[in-house]
N, C-alpha and C positions, 0 to 999 in steps of 0.2 A: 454522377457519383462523386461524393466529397474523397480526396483523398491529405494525406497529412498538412498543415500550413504552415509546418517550421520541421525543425530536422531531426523530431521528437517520431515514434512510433504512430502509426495509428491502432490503437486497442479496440478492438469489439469485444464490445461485454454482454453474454447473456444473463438477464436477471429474473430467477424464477422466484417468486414469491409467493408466501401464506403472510399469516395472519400475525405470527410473531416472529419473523427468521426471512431474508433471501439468503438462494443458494446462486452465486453466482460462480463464471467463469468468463476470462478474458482471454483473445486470441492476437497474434498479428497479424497481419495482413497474408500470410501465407497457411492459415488456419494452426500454425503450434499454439499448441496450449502454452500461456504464460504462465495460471495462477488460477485454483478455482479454491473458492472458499464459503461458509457458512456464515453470515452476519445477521446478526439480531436486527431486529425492528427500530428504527429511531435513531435519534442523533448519533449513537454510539455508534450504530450501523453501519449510517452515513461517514461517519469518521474514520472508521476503519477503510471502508471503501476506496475512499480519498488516499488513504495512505496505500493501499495494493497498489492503485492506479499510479500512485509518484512513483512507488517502486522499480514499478516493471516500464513505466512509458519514458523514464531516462530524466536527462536534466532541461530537455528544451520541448516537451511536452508540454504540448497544450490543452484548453479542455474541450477546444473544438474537436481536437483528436481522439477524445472518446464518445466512443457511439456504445448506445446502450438500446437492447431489445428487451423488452417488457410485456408481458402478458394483460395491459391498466394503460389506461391514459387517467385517471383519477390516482386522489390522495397525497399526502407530505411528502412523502417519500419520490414519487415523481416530481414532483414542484421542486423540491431540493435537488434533484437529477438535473434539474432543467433551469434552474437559476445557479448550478454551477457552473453552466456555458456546454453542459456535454447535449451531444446530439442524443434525443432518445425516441424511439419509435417503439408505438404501441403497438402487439401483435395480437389478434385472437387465437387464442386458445386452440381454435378447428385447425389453421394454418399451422401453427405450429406440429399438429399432428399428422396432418397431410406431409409436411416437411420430415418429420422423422421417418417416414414410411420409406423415404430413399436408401436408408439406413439398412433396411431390410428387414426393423426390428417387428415388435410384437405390437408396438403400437403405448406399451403400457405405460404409466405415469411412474416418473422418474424424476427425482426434484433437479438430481444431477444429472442427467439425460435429456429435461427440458432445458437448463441453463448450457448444455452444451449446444443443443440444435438452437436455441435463439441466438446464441453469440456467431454458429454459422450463416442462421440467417440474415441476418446485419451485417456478416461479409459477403455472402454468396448476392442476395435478395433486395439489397437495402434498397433499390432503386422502384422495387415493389412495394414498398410499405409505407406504412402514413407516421411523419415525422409530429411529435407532439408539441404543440408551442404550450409558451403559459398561458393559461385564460382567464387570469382574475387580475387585479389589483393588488388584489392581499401577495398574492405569490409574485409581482414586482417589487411591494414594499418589505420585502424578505432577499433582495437579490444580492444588496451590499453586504448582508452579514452572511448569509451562504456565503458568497466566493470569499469573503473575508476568511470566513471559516477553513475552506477546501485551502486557500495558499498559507496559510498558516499551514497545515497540516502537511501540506505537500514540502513546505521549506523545511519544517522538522525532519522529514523524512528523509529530504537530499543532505539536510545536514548531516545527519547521523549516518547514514551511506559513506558519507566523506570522509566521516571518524574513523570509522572503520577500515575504509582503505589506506588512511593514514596512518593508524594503527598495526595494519598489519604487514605493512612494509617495514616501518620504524619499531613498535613494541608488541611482537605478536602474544608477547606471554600475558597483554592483558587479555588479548582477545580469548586466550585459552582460556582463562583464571572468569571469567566471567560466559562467552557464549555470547551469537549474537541475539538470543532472547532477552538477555539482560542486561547490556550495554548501554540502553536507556532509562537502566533504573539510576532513581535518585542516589543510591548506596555506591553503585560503581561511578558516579559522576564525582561523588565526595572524593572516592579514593584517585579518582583520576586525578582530581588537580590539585592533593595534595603528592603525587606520587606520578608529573606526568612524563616521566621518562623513566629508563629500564634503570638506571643510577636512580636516581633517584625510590626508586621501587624496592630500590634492594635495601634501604635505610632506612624503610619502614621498620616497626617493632609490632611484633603478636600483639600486643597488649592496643598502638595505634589502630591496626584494623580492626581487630577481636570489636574495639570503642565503636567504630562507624557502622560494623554486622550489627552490632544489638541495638541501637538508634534503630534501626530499619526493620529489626526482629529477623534476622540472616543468622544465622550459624555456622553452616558451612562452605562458605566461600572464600576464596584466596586465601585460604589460611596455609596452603605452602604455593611457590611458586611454581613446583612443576618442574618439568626437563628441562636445563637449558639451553637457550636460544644465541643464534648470533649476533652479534651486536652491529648496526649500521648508525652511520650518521641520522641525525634529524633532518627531516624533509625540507627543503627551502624555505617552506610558509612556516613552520614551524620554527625554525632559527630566525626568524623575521620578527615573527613576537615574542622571541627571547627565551623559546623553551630548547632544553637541549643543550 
């Protein structure tokens, strides 16, 4: 049984798939649900993916630490699985139904029901199931730009995590003024570095932000500040590149 190889989570992911959309969910190693979600077919998919998996596996996750159950040992979508260093094991389809039967349930098809019992099974099973390698060429000569692709996405990911923590110790009133759905748009990055402390913020004028909303086609946001907040020093790293 593989278990973590750095001090990162291990994720089991069940991945149930059609023809345009998985539905997966990831667990840890004590079967809590982390994160279950709907991703489209294709690169976008994949990129999203990558980005749940940085989320929830921490900052010293690895990709050997995601194990991934899959109803397919064919297609892109596997080969991208599997040249981004996750473990993925192919499951049929009957297995998968015999396994839900412990459940006690009805036996029926459930996209999210099948993505839950395959993410058990890759905790409970793994040692039962046939691990999928790549089997072509072509899916080797794709391997540098996959993982190129996944640690991009996943440093984006911790990056903005850290914004945010840093944010909300230091200027919580952007975090309010924006949400963390929107904290990676290009519109609040504008406003961030022109406005990156709470002084600073306050010296903005209607007319400065009103300018960066409508570039972006935004209308209603930060257009007031909201309740206010207490004020703290800038974080260490922050007075270190001179902000603050």
């Amino acid at each position: 049984m593989k278990y973590a190889t750095g001090e990162g989570l291990l994720l089991l992911t069940g991945d149930d798939w059609a023809e345009d959309h998985h539905d997966v969910e990831a667990q840890d190693e004590t079967g809590r649900k982390l994160v279950a979600a709907n991703l489209p077919e294709g690169v976008a998919g994949i990129a999203k993916l990558h980005e749940l998996l940085a989320r929830h596996g921490g900052e010293h996750l690895d990709p050997a630490d995601v194990v991934v159950g899959i109803e397919t040992d064919r297609g892109s979508w596997v080969q991208a699985l599997i040249t981004s260093g996750y473990q993925v094991f192919a499951i049929n389809p009957r297995q998968v139904n015999r396994f839900k039967e412990r459940y006690g349930s009805s036996g029926a098809k459930s996209d999210k029901g099948d993505a839950h019992a395959l993410a058990d099974m890759v905790r409970i099973d793994r040692d039962q199931l046939r691990p999928v390698a790549g089997d072509s060429e072509a899916a080797q000569a794709v391997k540098i730009v996959a993982r190129a692709h996944q640690s991009l996405i996943w440093e984006r990911t911790r990056t903005f995590q850290r914004l945010r923590t840093a944010l909300r110790e230091y200027f919580p009133a952007a975090l309010n003024a924006y949400g963390d759905l929107t904290l990676t748009s290009t519109d609040a990055l504008e406003l961030l570095v022109k406005a990156p402390t709470p002084a600073a913020a306050a010296k903005l004028t209607r007319t400065q932000i009103t300018a960066v909303l409508a570039r972006h086609r935004r209308h209603n946001l930060f257009i007031t500040s909201g309740p206010p907040h207490l004020r703290t020093p800038p974080p260490a790293g922050l007075r270190s590149c001179g902000i603050g």
